[in-house]
Each structure stands twice: as structure tokens, then as C-alpha cells.
C-alpha positions in Angstrom: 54.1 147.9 313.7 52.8 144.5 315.4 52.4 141.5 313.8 49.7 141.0 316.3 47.5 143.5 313.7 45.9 142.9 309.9 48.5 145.2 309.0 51.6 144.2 310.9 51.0 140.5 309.6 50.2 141.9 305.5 53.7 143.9 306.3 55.5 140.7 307.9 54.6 138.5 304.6 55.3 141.1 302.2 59.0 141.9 304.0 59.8 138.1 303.9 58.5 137.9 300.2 61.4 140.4 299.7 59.3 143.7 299.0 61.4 146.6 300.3 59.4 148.8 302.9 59.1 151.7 301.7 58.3 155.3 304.3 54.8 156.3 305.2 53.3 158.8 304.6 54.5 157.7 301.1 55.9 160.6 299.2 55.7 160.3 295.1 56.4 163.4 293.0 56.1 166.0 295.3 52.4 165.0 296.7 52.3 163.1 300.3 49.8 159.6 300.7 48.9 158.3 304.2 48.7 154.5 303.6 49.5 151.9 306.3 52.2 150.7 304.9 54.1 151.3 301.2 56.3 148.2 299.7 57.7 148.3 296.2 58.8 145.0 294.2 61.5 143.9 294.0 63.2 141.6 291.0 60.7 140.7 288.9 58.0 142.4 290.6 57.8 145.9 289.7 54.4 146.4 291.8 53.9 149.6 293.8 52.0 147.9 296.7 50.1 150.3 299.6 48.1 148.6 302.3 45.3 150.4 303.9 43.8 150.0 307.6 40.0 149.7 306.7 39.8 149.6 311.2 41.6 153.1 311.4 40.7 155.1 308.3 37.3 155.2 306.4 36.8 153.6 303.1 36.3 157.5 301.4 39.6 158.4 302.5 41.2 155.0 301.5 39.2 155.7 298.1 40.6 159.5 298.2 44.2 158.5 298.5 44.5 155.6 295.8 42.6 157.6 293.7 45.2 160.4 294.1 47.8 158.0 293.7 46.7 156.7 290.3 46.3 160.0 289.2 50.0 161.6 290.4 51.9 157.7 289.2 49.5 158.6 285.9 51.3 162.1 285.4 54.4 161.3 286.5 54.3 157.7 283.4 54.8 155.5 286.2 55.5 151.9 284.5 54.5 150.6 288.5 51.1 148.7 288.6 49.9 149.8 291.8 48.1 147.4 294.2 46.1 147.6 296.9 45.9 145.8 299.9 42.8 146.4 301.9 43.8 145.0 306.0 40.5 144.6 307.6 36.8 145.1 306.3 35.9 144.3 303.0 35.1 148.0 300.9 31.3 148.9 300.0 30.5 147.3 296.4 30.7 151.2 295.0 34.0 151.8 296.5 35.5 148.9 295.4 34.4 149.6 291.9 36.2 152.9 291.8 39.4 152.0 293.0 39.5 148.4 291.4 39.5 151.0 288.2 42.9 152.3 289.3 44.3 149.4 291.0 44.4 145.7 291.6 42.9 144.9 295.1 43.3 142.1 297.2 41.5 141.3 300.3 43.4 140.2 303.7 40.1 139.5 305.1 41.3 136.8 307.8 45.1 137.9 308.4 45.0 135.9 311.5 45.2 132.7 309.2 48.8 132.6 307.7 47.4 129.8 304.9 44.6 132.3 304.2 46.5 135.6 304.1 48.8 133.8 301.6 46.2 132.6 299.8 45.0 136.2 299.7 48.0 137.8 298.6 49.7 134.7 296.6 49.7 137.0 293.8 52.3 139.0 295.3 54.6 136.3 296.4 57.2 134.2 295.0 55.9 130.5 293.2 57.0 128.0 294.7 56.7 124.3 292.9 55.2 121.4 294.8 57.1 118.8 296.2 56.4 116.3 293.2 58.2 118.4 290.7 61.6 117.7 290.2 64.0 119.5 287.9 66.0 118.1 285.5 67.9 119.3 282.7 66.0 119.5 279.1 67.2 119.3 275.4 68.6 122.5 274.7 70.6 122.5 278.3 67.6 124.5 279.9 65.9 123.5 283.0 62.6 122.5 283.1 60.2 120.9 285.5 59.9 116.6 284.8 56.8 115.1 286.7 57.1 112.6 288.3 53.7 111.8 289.2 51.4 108.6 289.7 48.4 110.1 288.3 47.8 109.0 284.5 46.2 112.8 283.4 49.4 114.2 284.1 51.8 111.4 282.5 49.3 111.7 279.6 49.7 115.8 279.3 54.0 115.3 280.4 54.1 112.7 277.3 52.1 114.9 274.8 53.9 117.9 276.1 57.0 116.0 274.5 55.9 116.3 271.4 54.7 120.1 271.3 51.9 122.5 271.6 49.3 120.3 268.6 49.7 117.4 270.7 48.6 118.3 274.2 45.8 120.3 272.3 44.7 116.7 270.8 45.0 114.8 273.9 42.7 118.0 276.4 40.2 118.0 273.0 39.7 113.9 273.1 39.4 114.8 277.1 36.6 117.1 276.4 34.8 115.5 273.8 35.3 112.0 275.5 31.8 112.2 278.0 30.0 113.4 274.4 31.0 110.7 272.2 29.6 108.4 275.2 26.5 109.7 274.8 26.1 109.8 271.2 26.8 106.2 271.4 24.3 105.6 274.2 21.7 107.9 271.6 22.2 105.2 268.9 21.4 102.4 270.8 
């Protein structure tokens, strides 16, 4: 498959996300599936992820075979969310209902844009932490992200986060209720 095509780009990113390819027609139980392209997660991601060509088949068949697929992972107590990867035009609003029922579905609308097509399927893909989180070692010998940041929000939410859970509540509620108290004040006057 090129990586000149929707598809052979989705299959590029997902192969370099570490997603083993898995043979198409895809073959679960003993039923066959005719998907562009099959991957399965690997690690931490237990996703069963099928990419459909909406250019090459119709949206009824793409509806018929994830539909199918739900159905045989259902019967067979699959513990694999399944996801769906629609490569090219967008599904009608009453097809994407019905398989958005049975599936998670993401949208590589532009996969000529490698910053979109991420952006589409950053779901799928491994976090990874800006460049202004450093990591340092924490009290109980666990790593955990320090900030180091010039913005005084975030020092402000790094400090309370010091202290626990109450006191980053306190510090977003006086954050939120800071533009009302102006204005009561303003009411007074």
C-alpha cells in the first residue's frame, strides 16, 4: 500500500505508533471482514483498529462490515474496543450514527497533512510531553512531571498541586468565582 493514499499514510502512522498490522480480509472467529487495513494495539492499547477506504467501497458496505464485526467481537466476549478509521469522505449523518453505536470513529479527513492526520488519530498514538516538562524524581521515589514554566497559572496549580487534591480545587474555584466577585463589587458601588 502507498503512502501516497488516505490509507497508506493512516497505515504508515499507525505502524510507527507500534500497532501490529494485522491481514486483510481480517479473519475473527470463523467470519471474514474486507477492511483496508486491520491493526491491533499493542501495550497498553488493547484497540482492535480497521480502516475503511470511503474512495473504494460505499459507506453501506463500510456500515455492513463494522456492523458485522461488532456483532461476531460481541459473541465471541471480545474485551477489544474496536475503532474505526474512516480514510477519505466523511459518512452520511445516519451512517455515522449506526456505526458510532458499535465503534469509536475517527476521521482522517486531510491525510495529506501529517499535523492534521495526527491530530485526527492522536487518540491512537502514544503521549508524548511537551518540551517544558521535565522529570524529576518525587517523594515516594516515583517519577513525576515538575513544571518548569514562566506562566504564573501553572506555578499557581504546580504549588497547590503540592499540597493535594482540596487545594488545587480552592485555587480553580477562587479562579472561577474571581470575574463574579468583580462585579458584585462593581454592583455595590
Amino acid at each position: 500500500m502507498s503512502a501516497a493514499t488516505p490509507v497508506g499514510r493512516v497505515v504508515e502512522l499507525l505502524a510507527g505508533a507500534e500497532y501490529q498490522r494485522l491481514a486483510v480480509p481480517l479473519k475473527v472467529g470463523s467470519l471474514y471482514f474486507k477492511f483496508a487495513a486491520g491493526f491491533i494495539g499493542t501495550g497498553v492499547s488493547p484497540d482492535l483498529v480497521v480502516v475503511v477506504d470511503t474512495v473504494a467501497d460505499s459507506e453501506v458496505r463500510a456500515q455492513q462490515q463494522v456492523e458485522g464485526l461488532a456483532r461476531t467481537l460481541d459473541s465471541l466476549a471480545s474485551r477489544r474496543p474496536l475503532t474505526l478509521v474512516v480514510a477519505g469522505p466523511r459518512f452520511s449523518d445516519s451512517v455515522a450514527q449506526v456505526v458510532s453505536r458499535v465503534s469509536r470513529v475517527l476521521y482522517a479527513d486531510d491525510a495529506s497533512d501529517a499535523s492534521r492526520l495526527n491530530d485526527a488519530l492522536a487518540v491512537l498514538l502514544p503521549l508524548t510531553l511537551p518540551e517544558h516538562l521535565v522529570l524529576g524524581t518525587g517523594f515516594d521515589s516515583d517519577v513525576e512531571a515538575v513544571l518548569v514554566s514562566e506562566d504564573a497559572m501553572e506555578r499557581e496549580l504546580l504549588d497547590a498541586s503540592l499540597s493535594g487534591e482540596n487545594e488545587v480545587s480552592a485555587v480553580l474555584f477562587e479562579w472561577i468565582n474571581a470575574p463574579f466577585e468583580d462585579r458584585s463589587e462593581d454592583d455595590e458601588e
